[in-house]
N, C-alpha and C positions, 0 to 999 in steps of 0.2 A: 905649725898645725896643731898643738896645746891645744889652742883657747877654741870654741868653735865659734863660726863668724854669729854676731849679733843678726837681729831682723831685717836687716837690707839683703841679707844673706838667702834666708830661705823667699823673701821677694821675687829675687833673682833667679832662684831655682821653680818658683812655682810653675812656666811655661812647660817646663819637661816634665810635667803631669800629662799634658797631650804631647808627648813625642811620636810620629809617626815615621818608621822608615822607611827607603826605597833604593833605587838609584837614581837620579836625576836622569831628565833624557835633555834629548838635544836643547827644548826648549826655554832652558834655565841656564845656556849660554849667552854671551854678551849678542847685541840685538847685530853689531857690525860683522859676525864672525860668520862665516858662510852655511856653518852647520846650522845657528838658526835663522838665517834666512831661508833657507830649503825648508826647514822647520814650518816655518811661519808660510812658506807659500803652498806646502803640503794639507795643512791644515785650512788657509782661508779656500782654495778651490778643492780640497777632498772631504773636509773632516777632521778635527783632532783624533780620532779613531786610526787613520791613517798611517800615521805614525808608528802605530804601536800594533800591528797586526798579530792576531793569533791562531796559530797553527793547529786544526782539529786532527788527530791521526785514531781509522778506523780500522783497529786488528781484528778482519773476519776468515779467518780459515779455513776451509775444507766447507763451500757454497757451491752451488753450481755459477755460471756466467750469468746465468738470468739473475738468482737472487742476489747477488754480491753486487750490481747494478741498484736491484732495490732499493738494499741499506744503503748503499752508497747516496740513493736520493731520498730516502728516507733521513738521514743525519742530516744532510743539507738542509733539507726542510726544515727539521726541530731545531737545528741551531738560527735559522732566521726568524723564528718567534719566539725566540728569548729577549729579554728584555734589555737593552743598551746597545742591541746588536743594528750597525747600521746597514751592514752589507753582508753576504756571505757567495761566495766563488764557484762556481761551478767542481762539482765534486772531479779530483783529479786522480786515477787509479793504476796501481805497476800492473807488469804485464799479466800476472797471473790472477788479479783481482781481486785479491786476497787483503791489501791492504789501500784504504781510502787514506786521501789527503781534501781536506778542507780551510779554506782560507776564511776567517772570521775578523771584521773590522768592526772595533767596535764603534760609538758613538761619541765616547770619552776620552783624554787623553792617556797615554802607556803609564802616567806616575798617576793615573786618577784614582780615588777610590771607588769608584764604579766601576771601573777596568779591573781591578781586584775580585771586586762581586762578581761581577761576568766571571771569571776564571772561575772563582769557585762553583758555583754555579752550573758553570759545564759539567766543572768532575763530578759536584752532588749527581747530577743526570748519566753521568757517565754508571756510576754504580748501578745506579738503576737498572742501566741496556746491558750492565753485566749479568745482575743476577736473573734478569729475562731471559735474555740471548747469549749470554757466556762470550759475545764479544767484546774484546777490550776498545774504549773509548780514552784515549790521551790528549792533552794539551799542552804543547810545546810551543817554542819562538821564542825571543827576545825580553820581550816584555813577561812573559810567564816564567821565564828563566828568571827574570829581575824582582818578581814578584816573590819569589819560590825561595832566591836567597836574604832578598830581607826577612820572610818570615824565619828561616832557619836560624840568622844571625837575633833574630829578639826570642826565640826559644830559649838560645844558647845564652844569652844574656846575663840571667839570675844566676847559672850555674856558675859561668866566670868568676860574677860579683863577687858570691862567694867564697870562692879558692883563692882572689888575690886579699880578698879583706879576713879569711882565715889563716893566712900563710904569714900575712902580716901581722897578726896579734899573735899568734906562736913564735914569729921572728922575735919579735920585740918585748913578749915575754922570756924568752932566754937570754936576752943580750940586759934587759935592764932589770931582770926577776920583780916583776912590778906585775900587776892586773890593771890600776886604773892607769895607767899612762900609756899601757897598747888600746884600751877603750876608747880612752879622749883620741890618740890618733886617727883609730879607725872611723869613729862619727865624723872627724874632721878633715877624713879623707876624701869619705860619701858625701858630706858637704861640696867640699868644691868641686867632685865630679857634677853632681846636681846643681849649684850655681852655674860650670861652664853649658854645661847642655841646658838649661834653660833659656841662656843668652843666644847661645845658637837656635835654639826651635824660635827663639822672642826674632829673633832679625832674618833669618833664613826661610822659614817655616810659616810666621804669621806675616812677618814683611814688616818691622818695625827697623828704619831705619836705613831702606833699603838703597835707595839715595848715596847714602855714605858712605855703606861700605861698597856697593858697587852690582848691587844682586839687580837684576833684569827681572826674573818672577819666582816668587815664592812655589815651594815643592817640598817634597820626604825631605828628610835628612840623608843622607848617606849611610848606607845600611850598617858602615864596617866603623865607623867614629865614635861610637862608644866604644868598642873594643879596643882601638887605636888607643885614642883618651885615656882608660882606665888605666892601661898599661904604662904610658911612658909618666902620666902624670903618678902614679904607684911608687915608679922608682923616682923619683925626683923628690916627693914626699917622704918617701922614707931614710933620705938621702938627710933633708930640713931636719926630720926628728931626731935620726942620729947623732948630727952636727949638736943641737942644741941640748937634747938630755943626757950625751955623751961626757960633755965639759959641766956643764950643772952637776953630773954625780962623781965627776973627778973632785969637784970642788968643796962638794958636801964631805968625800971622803976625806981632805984635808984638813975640813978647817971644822965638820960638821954642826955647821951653821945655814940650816936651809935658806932660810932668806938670804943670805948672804950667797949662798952658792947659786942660788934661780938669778939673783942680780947680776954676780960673776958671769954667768953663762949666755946668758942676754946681750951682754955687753959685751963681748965678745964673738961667739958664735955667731948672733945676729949678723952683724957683719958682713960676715961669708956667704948666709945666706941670702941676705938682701943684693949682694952683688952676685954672686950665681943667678937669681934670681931676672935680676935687670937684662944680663947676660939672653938667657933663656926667653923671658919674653921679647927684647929685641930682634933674635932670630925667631918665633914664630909668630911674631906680629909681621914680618916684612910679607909672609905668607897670603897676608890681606890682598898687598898689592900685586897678587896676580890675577887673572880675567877669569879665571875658570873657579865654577863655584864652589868645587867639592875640595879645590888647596885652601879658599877663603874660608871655608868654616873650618877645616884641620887647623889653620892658622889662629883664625879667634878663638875657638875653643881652649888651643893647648896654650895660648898665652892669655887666655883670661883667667883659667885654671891654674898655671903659678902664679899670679896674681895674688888669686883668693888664697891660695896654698901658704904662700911665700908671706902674705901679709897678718895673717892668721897665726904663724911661727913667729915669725922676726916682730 
């Protein structure tokens, strides 16, 4: 992880400029598996909206029966004239009337980004009917739950980056008292994090390739795969840089002859880590060959990532 990769490198990273994440729904399963076939029958005779149903919840307290009726048909209404909305359920209310329930289907599929919009949407209007009427307007279900942790997971995102790529140049500055060799690691780190999630948004995401490796239809990414990624490709890199600036500064101490000692250490270390390496991607390349989309992209990514890691070292 020295050298950083040449121009094929950031090529290969350019897709994960549009990274979008999500969870995958049923429909990004293989076409034979029952989940999407229900999928696929839900959707040609209901709606891809269907699928992904959202839960309106109206918190109105201390009404009498008549007016808690009202708002109760009052919300039903304003959420049928939003926009993406196919259907909306007859307003269903507990016993004391105090709290509505409303079923909202949208037009879009659960990983759409129209289904997103809509969600937001609701809550923008939800504010609204609070600072009017002081009653709370909520949107729960499935799909808004899915929506709610991808967005949380790409908040938390940057803040990670940061903690493992500064945790990483204080490591590596105490262990080799150096400043540009935890640099070059760290750019070369973000490197091949960035090449492997490009190759994944490029074949998962935009559908390049999809054939091959086995995807049925393109969707988000997986909300939690760069957290995954960052992590274990982290320690496996700083594993490469150890190995190889370890034995290079053993060798310089000996003979102190840099050149000699970067050659010594290359020819050696490499080695180890070109077969750790083989190792590794072996086990999360078989990852491919399972049917389920969200092991295939865990799989290409973390074996395309030592790839770039491993290649860029050794």
């Amino acid at each position: 992880m020295n050298v950083p990769f040449p121009g094929p490198q950031g090529d290969v990273a350019l897709p994960a400029a549009h990274l979008r994440l999500g969870l995958p729904d049923a429909g990004s399963q293989p076409t034979s598996s029952t989940e999407r076939r229900a999928y696929d029958l839900l959707t040609e005779r209901f709606g891809p909206g269907f699928n992904g149903t959202l839960t309106v919840v109206v918190d109105a307290p201390g009404l009498s029966a008549k007016n808690q009726k009202e708002v109760a048909q009052r919300a039903s209404t304003g959420l049928a004239g939003l926009p993406d909305v196919a259907a909306v359920s007859p307003p269903v209310q507990n016993q004391t009337g105090d709290v509505t329930i409303v079923s909202v289907t949208p037009k879009s599929g659960p990983s759409s980004e129209r289904t997103k919009d809509l969600v937001s949407l609701i809550r923008d209007k939800a504010q609204d009917v609070k600072r009017q009427t002081g009653f709370d307007v909520l949107v729960t279900g499935q799909t808004a739950i899915n929506i709610d942790t991808a967005d949380r997971f790409s908040a938390k995102l940057p803040t990670y980056v940061i903690v493992v790529v500064g945790l990483a140049l204080l490591f590596l500055m105490l262990v080799f008292r150096s400043i540009l060799v935890p640099i070059k690691a760290a750019v070369g780190f973000l490197l091949s994090i960035a090449a492997a999630m490009g190759l994944v948004v490029w074949v998962f995401q935009d559908g390049h390739l999809g054939g091959l490796f086995g995807v049925a239809r393109t969707g988000p990414i997986v909300s939690f795969l760069p957290v995954l990624l960052i992590g274990i490709l982290f320690g496996l890199a700083m594993d490469y840089e150890v190995f190889l600036i370890s034995r290079v500064r053993e060798k310089f101490v000996q003979s102190g002859k840099p050149r000699e000692a970067i050659i010594s250490g290359y020819r050696y270390s490499g080695r180890v880590v070109t077969a750790a390496a083989v190792i590794m991607i072996s086990v999360f390349g078989s990852y491919v060959l399972d049917t389920d989309p969200v092991v295939k992209s865990i799989g290409l990514s973390l074996a395309f990532g030592i790839l770039v890691d491993a290649s860029s070292s050794a």
